[in-house]
TORGUVEX-884059 format. One record per residue: x, y, z of N, C-alpha, C in turn; residue in three letters. Coordinates in pm, whole numbers, plus 32768, in hexadecimal, padded with zeros to 4 digits. Example, Ala and Ser with C-alpha at 12.3 -4.5 7.8 and 13.67 -1.06 7.14 Angstrom:
<sites>
85277DC7830C84CE7E3E830C85287EB6830CALA;85057F1F82C485577F9682CA850A80038313SER;
</sites>
This chain:
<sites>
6B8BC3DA623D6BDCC371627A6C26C325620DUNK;6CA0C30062126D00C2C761D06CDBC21461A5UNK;6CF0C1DF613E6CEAC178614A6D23C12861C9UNK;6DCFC15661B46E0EC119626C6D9FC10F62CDUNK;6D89C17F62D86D31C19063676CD5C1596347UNK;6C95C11D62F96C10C0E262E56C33C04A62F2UNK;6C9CC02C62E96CD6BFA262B46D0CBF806369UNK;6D2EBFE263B66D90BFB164416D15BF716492UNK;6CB7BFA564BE6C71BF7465266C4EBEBF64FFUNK;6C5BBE8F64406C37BDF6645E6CD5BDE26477UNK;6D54BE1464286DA9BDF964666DB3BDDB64D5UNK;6D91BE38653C6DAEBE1E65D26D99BDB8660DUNK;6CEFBD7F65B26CA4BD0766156CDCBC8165C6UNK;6D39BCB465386D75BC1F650D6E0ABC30655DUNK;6E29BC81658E6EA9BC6865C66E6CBC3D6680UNK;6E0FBC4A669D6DD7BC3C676A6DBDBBAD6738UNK;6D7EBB8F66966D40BAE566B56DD5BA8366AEUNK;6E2EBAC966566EB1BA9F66386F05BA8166E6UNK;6EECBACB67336F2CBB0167BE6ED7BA776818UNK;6E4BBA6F67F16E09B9EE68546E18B98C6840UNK;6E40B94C67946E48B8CC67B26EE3B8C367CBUNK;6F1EB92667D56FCBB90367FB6FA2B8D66873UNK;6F52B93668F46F37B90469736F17B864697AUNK;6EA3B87B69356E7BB7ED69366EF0B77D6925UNK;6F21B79068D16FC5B70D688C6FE9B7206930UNK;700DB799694F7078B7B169CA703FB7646A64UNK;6FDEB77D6A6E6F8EB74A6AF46F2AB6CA6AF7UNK;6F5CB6726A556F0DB5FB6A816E7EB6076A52UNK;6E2EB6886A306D90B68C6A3C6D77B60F69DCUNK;6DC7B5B669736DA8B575691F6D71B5096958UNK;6CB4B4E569546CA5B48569A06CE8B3EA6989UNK;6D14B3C368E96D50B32E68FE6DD3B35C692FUNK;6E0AB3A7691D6EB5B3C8696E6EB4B3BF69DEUNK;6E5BB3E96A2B6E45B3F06AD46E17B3466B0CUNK;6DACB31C6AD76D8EB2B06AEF6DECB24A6ACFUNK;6E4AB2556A5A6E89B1C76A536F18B2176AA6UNK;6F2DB28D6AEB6F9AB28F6B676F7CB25E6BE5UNK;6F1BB25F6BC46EDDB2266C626EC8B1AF6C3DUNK;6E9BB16E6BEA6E8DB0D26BCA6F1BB0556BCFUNK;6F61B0CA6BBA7007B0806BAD7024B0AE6C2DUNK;7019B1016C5F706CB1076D2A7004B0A96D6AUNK;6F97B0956D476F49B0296D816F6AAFB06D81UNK;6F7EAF886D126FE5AF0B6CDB704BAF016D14UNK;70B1AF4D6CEF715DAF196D4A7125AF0D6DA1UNK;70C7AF706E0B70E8AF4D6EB270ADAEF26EC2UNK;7036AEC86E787020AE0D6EBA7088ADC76E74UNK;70CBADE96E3C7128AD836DF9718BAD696E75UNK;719CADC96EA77221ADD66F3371DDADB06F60UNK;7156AD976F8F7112AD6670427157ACCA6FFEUNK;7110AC8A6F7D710AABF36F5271C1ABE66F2DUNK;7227AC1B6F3172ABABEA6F2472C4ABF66FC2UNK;72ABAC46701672E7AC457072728FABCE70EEUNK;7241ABAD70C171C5AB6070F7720EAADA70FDUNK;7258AAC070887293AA41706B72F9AA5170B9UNK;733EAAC170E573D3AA957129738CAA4771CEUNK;7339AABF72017305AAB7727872A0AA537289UNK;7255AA33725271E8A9F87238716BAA267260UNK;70F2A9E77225705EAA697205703EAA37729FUNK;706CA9C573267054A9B273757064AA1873E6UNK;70DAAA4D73C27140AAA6742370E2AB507408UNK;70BEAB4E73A9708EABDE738C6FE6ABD173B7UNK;6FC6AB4373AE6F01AB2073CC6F08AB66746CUNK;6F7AAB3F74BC6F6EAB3B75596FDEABC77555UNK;701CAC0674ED702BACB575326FC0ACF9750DUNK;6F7EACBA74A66EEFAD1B74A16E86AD0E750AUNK;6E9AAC8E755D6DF9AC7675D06E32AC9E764BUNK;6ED0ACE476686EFEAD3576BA6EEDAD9176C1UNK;6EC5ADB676556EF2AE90761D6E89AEB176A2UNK;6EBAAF2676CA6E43AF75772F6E29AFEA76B5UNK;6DCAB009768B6DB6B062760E6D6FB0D0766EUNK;6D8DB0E676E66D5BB197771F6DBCB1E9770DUNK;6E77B19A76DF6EA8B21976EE6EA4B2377665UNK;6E9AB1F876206E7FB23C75666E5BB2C07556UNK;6DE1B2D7759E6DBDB35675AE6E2AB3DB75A6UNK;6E87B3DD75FB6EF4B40076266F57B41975B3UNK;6F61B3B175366FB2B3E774DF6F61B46B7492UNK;6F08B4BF74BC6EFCB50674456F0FB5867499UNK;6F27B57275296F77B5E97561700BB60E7542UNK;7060B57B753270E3B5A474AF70E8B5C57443UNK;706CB5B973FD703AB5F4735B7044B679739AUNK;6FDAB69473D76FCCB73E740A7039B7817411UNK;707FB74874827110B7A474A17161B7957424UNK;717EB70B73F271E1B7207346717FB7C472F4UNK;711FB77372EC710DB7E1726D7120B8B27291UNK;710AB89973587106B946735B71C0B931735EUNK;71E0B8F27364729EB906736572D9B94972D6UNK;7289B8C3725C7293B8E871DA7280B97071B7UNK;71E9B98271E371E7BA0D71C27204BA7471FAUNK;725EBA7B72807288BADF729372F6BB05724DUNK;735EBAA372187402BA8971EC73CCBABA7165UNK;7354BA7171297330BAAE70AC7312BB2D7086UNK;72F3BB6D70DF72C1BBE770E07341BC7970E0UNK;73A9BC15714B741DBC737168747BBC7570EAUNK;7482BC0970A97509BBF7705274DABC006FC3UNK;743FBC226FCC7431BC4F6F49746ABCD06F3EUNK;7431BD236FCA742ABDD66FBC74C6BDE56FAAUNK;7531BD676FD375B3BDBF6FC97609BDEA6F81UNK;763ABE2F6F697683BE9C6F2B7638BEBC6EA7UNK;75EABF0F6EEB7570BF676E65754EBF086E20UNK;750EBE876E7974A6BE416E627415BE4B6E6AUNK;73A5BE2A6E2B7335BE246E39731ABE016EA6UNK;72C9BE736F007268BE596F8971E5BE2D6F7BUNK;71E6BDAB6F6E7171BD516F6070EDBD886FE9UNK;709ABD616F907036BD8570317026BCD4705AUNK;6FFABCC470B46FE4BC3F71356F85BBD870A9UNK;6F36BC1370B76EA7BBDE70506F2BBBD16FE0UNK;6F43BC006F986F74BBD76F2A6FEBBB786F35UNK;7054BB926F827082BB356F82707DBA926FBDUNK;7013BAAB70166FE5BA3970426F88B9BA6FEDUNK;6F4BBA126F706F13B9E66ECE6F96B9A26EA4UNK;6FE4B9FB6E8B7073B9AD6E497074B9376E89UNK;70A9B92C6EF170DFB8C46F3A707DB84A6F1CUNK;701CB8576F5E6FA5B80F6F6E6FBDB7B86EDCUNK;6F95B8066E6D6FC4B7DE6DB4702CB7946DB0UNK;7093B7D86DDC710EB7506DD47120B6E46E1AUNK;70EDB6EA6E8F7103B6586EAA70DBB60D6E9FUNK;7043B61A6E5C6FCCB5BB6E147000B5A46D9AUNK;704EB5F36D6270A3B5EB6CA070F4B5776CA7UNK;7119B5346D2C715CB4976D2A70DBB4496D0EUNK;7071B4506D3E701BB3DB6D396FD3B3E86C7BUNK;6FC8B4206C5B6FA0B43C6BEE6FE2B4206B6FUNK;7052B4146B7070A0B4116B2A70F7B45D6ADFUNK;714DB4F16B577192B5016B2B720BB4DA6B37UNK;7261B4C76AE072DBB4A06B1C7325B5046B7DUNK;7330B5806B657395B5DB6BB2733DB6136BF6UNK;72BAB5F76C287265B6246C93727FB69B6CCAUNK;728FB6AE6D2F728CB7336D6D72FBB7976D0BUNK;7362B74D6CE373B1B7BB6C8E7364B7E06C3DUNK;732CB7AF6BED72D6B8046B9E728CB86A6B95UNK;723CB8456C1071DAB8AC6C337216B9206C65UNK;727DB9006CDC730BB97E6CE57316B9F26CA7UNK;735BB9AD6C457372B9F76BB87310BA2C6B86UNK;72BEB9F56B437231BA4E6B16721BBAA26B76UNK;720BBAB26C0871DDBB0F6C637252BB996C44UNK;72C9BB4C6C627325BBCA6C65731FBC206BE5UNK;730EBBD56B8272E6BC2F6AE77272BC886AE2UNK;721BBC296B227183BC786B0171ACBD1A6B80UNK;71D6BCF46BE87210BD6E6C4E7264BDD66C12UNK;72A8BDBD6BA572FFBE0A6B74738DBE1F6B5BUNK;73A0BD836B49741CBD696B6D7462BD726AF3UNK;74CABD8C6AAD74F6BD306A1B7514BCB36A42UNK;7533BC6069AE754EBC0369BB75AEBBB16A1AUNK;7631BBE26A037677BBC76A587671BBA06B07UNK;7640BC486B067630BC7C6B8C75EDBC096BE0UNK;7550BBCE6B847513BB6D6BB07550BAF86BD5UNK;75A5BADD6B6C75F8BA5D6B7C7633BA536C0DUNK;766FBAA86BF276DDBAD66C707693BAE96D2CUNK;7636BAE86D2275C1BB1D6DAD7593BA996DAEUNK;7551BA686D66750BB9DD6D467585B9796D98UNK;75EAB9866D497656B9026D9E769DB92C6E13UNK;767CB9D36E2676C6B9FD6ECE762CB9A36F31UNK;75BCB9BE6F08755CB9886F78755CB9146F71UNK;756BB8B56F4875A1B8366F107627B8006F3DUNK;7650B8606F437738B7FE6F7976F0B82E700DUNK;76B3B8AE704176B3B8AB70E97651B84D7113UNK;75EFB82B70C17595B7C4710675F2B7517107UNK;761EB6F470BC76A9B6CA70B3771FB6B5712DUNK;771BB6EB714B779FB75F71AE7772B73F722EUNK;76FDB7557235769EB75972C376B4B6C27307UNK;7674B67472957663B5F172C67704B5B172BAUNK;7770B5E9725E77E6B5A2725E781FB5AE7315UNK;780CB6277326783EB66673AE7832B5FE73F8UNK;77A0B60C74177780B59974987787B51C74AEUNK;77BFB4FE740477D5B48073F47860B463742BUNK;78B7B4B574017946B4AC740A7930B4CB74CFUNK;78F6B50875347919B53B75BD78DDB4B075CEUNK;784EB47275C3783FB3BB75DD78A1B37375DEUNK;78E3B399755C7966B323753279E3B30F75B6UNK;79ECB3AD75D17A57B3A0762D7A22B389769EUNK;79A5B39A76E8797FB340772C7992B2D07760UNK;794BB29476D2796AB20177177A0AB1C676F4UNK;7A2EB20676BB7AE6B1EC769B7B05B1FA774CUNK;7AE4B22B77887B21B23678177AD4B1F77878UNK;7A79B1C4781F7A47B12178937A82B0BF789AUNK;7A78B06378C67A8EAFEA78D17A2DAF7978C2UNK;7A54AF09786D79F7AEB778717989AECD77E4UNK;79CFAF4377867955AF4B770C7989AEE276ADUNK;7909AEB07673790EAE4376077956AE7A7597UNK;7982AE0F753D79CDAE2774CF7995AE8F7470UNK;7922AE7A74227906AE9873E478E0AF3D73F2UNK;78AFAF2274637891AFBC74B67924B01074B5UNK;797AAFE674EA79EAB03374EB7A44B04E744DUNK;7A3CAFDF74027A78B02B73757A0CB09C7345UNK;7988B0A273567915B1187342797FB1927389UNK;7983B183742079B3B1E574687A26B22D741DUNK;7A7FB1B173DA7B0DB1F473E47B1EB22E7333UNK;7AB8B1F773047AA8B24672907A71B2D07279UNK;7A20B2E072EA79C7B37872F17A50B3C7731CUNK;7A91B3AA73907AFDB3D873E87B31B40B737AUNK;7BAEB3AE73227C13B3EC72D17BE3B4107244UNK;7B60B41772227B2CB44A718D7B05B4F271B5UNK;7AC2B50E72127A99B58C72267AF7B6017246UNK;7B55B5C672AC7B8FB642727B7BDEB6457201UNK;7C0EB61271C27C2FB61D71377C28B68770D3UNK;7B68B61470C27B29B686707A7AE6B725708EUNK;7AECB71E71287AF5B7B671337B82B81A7138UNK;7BD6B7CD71157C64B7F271207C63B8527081UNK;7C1FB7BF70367C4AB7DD6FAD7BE5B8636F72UNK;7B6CB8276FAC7B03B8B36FBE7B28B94A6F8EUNK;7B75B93270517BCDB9B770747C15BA107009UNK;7C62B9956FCE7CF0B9D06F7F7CD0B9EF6F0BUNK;7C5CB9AD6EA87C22B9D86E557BE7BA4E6E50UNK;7B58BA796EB27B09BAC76EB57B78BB676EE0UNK;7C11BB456F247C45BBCE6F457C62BC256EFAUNK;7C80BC916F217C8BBD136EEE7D02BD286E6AUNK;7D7FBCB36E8F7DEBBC996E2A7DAEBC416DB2UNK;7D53BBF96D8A7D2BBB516D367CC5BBAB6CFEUNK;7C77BBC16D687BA7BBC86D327BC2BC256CBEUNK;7C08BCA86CB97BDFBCF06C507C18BCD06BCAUNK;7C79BC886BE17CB1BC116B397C8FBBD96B1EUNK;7C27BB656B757BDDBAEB6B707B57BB106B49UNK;7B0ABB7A6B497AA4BB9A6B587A7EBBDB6AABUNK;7AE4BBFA6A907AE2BC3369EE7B06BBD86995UNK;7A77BBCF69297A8CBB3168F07A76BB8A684CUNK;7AA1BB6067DF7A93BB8E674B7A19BB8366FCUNK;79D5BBC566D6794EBBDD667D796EBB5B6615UNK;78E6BB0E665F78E7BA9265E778A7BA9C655BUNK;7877BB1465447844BB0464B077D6BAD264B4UNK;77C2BAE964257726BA9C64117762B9E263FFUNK;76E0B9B3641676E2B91763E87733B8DE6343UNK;7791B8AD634477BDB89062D3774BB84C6282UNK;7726B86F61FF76ABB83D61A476F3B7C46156UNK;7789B7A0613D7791B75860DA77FAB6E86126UNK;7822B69660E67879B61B611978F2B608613BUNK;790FB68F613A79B8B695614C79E4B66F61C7UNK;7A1BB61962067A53B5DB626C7A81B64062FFUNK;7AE2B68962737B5DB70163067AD3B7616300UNK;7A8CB7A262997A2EB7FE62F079FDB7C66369UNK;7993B75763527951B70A63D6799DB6FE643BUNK;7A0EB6EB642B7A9CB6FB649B7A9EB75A64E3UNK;7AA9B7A664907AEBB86764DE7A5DB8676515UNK;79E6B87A64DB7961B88D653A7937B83D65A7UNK;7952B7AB65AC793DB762662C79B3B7936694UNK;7A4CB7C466697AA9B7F566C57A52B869672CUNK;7A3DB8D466D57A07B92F66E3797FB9276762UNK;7923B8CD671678C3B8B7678078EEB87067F2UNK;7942B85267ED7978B7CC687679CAB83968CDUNK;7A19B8B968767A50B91B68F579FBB97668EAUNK;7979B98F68E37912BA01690178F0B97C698EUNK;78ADB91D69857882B8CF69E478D4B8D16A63UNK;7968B8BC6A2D79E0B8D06AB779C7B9396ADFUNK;79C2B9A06AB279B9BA2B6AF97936BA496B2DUNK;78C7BA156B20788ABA376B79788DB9E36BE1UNK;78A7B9806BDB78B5B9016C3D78FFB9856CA0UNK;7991B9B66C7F79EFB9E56CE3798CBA5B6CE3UNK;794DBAC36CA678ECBB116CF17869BB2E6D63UNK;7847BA756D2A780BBA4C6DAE7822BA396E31UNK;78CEBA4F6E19791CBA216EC77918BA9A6ED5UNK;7943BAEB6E707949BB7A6EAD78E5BBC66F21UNK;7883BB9C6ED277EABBDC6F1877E8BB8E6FA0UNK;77F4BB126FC27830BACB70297896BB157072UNK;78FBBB2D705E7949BB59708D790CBBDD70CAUNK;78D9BC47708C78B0BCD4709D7848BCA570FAUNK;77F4BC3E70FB77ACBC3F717177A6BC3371F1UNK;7806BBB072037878BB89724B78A4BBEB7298UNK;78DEBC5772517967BCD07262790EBD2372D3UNK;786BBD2B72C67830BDB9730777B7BD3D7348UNK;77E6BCED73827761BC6F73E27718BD0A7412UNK;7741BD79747176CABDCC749D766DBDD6743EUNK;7695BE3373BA762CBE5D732E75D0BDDF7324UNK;7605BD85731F75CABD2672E8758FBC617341UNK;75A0BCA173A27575BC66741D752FBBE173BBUNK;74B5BC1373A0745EBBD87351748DBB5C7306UNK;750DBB7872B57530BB0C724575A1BAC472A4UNK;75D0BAEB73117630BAAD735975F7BA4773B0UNK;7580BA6E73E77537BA0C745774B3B9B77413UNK;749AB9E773907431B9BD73897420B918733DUNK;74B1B90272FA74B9B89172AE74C8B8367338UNK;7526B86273897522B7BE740C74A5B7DE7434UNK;742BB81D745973D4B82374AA736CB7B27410UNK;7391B7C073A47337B764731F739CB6D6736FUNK;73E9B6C573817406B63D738E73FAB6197408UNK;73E7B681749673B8B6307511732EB5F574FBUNK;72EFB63674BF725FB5F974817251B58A743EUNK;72DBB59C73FA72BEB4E1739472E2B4867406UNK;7350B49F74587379B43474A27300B42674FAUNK;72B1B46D753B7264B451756C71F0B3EE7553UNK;71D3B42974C47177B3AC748F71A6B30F7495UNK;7223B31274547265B26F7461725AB23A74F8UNK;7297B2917560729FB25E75DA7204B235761FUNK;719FB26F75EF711CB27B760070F7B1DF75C7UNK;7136B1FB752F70D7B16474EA7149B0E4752CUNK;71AFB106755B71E1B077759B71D2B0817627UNK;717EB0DB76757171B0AF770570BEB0807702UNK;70A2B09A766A6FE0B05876506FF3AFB07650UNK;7071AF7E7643708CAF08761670DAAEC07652UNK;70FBAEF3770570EAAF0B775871BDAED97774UNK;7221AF30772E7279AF49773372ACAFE57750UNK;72EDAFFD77997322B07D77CA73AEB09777B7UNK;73EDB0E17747746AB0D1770D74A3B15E7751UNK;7500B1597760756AB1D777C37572B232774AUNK;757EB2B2774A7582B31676F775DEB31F76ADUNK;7664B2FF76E976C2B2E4765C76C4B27A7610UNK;769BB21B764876B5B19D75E97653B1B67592UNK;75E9B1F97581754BB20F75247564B29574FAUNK;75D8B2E575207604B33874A0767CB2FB7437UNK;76D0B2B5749C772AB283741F76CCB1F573A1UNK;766AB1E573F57639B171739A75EAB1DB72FAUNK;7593B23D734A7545B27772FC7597B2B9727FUNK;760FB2F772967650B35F725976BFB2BC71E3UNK;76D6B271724A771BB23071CC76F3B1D87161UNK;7614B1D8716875C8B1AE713D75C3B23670BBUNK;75B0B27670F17595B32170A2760DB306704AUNK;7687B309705276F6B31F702276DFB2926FA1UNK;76C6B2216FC276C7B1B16F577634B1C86EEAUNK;75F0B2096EFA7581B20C6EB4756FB2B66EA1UNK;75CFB2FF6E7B75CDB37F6E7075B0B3B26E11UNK;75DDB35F6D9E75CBB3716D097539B3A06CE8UNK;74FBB3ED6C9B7469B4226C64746CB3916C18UNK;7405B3176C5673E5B2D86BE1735DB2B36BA8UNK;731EB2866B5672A0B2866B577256B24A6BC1UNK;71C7B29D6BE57181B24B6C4C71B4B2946CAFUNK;71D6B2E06CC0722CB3256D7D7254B2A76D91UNK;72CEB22D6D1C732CB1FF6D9372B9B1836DE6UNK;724CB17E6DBC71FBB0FC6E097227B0866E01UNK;7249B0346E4F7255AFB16E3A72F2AFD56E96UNK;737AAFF06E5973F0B0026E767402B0716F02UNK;7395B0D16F0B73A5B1066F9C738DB0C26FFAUNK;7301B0736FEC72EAB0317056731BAFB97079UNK;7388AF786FF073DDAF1570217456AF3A7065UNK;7487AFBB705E74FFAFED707174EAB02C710DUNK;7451B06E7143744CB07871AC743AB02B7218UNK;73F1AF9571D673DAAF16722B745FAEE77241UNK;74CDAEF071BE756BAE9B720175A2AEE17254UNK;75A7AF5B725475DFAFD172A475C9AFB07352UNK;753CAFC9733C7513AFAD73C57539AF357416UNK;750BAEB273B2755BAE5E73DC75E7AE4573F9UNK;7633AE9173BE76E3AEAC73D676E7AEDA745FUNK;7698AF0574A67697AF4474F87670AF17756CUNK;7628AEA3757675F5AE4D75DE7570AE0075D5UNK;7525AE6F755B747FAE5475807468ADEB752FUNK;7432AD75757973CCAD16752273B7AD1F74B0UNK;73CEACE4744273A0ACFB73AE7307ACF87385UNK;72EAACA573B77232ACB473B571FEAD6473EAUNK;7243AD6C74627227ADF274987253AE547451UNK;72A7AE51740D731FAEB873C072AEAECE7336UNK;726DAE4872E37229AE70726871CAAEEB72C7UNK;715CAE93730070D0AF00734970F3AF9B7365UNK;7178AF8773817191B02573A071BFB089733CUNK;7204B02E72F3721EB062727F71CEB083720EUNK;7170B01C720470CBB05471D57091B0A571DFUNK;7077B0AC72747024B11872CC7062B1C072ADUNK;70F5B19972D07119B22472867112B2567215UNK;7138B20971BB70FDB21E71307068B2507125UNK;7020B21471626F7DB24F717F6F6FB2CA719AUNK;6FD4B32B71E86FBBB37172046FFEB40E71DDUNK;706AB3AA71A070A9B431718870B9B41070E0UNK;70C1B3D2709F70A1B39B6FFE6FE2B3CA6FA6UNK;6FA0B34470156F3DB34F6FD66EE0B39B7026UNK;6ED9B3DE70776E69B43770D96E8FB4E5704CUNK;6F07B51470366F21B5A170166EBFB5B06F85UNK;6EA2B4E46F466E70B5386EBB6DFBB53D6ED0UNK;6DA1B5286F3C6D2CB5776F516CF1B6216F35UNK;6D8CB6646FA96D4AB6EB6F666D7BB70B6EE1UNK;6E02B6E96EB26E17B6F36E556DD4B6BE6DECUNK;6D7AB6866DE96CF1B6846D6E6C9AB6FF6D86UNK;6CB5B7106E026C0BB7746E186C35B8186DE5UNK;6CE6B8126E0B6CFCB89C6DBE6D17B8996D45UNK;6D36B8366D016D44B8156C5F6CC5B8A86BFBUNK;6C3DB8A36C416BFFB8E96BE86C44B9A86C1AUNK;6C66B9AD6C446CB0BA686C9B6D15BA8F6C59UNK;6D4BBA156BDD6DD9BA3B6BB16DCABAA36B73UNK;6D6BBAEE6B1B6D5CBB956B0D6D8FBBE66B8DUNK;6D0DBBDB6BCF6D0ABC486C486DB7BC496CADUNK;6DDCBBB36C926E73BBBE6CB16ECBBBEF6C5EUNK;6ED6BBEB6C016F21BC1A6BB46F3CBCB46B75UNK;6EB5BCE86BB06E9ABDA76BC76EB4BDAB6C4CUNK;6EB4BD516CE36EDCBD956D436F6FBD986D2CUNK;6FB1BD206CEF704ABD316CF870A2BDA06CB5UNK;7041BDD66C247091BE2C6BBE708BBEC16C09UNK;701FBEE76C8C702EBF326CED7076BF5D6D76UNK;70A8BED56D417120BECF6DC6715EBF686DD8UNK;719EBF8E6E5071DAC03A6E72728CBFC56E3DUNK;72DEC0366E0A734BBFEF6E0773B5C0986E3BUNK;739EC0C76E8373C6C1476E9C7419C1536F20UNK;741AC0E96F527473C0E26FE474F6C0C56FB5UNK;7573C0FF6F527606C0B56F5E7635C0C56FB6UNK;76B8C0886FD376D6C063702C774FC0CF700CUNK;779DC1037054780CC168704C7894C1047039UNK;78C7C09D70577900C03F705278FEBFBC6FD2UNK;78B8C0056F657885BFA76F0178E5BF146F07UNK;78DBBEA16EBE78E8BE6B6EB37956BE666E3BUNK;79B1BE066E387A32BDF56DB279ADBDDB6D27UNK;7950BD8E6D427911BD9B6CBF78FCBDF26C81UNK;78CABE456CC478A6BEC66C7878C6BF126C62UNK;7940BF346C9979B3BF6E6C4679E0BF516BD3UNK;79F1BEBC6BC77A24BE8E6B4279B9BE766AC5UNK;7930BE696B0178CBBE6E6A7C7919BEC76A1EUNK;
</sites>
């Protein structure tokens, strides 16, 4: 036996220990990293109950709390249920497409589960992260990942813009909607189609394949020269554009064949009839009953102001942004925090439960994913992959 060969097998286990604590950095396992993400979303959001306490006063919220009927609470974790089988059906479809990795149920349902607990923990780009790592560890290149990662991401996106924008026109053709409610409306109205306009014209068959080809940035400039650092941040900023526009692509291609892909077409609104459900759930516990559009345009233009990945999953500023929302909308401000809490409860802080419990599987996940079948293309490929 060769020295090499005598020398690979510790190789191997210094490159698998090299591979775990990346996991670890990646998923939070760091116990003070985890604890002080959760210690700081703990913080802002009592910080929002005690700022918003002061507008309303701690009187107004003492007597919506000795109202609450707390039997239908129960009830929000039948909108957890239905969100998360929606997620994973859309997740499941728009990974496999166009000679994508065919995730199995179990595995991708690990993913998911991981990312949406990666807000409470402290990642900043939460579920993108984990995304990405999945689509790599599946077999993706780099790119490719990039590019899949922000198509499941712009349609989840997409889903909730939709229904936001068909609410909007809704109540645009009532009569009698409050102010605040109706600039919500008339902003969803004339922003959406827009941006699926612009979508369109980007991701088509004339743009995508010019837009999509970005110039080899080189290695990292080592020394101080100004225009190098230049040309390489150019460089990285149009590799980033292009996958951005490859991500519509994959959008688009999914879009293009709703039969193939049923899955990624129905499954992102069926993740957000579930969220709305929960909200409508935690504001009829608190014993308000909000009409379905006005509690999608509130929810979605809450989503839209606090969209940004920021530390903490965004605690403190979601739940102020979903309490004004709601209130824009009619509901009691005392009633508007509780519900806005409550949801947060359930769809924030209930997911990093399992997502601790699968934290120790990130091996056994990470060999079901590199097994993924990737053997189904599609005869119709996609503009990306042509142009790789």
């Amino acid at each position: 036996m060769s020295a090499t060969e005598e020398r690979s097998p510790a190789g191997d286990r210094r490159g698998q220990d090299e591979q775990e604590k990346q996991h670890e950095q990646l998923f939070g396992v760091d116990k003070r990293k985890a604890l002080l993400g959760v210690a700081l979303a703990a913080g802002l959001s009592l910080a929002a109950v005690a700022v918003i306490g002061q507008v309303t006063s701690y009187g107004e919220l003492e007597r919506a709390m000795r109202r609450a009927d707390k039997s239908w609470l129960p009830l929000c974790l039948a909108g957890e249920l239905l969100g998360y089988l929606g997620y994973l059906v859309a997740y499941r479809s728009v990974a496999a497409a166009d000679d994508g990795p065919r995730l199995r149920y179990r595995d991708a349902a690990r993913v998911i589960a991981i990312g949406l607990g990666a807000y409470v923990v402290g990642s900043g780009a939460g579920g993108l992260t984990v995304d990405f790592w999945a689509m790599r560890r599946a077999g993706a290149e780099t790119h490719e990942a990039a590019r899949r990662t922000l198509a499941l991401n712009t349609l989840q996106a997409a889903g909730l813009t939709i229904f936001a924008a068909a609410a909007g026109a809704y109540l645009l053709a009532l009569s009698g909607t409050r102010h605040a409610a109706f600039v919500m409306a008339a902003v969803w109205v004339s922003i959406v189609p827009l941006c699926f306009a612009a979508a369109a014209l980007v991701s088509g068959p004339r743009l995508a394949p010019r837009l999509i080809e970005a110039p080899d940035s080189g290695a990292r400039p080592s020394g101080r020269e100004l225009a190098a650092w230049g040309r390489w941040l150019r460089a990285k900023l149009r590799k980033a554009f292009a996958d951005t526009i490859g991500g519509l692509v994959f959008v688009r291609h999914v879009l293009s064949h709703p039969i193939r892909y049923a899955g990624g077409v129905l499954g992102y609104p069926l993740f957000w009839l579930g969220d709305f459900f929960i909200l409508w759930v935690a504001l009829a516990a608190f014993g308000y009953h909000l009409s379905p559009p006005r509690l999608a345009v509130a929810e979605a233009t809450a989503w839209a102001l606090s969209f940004l990945p920021l530390p903490a999953g965004g605690s403190g500023l979601a739940e102020t942004t979903m309490a004004y929302t709601l209130h824009a909308v009619g509901v009691p401000l005392s009633v508007a925090l509780f519900a806005a809490l409550t949801y947060r409860a359930v769809n924030f802080w209930l997911p990093l439960l399992p997502a601790l419990a699968l934290l120790p599987q990130v091996s056994s996940l990470r060999e079901g994913l590199a097994s993924a079948d990737r053997s189904g293309r599609d005869e119709d490929a996609a503009i990306h992959q042509q142009a790789d």
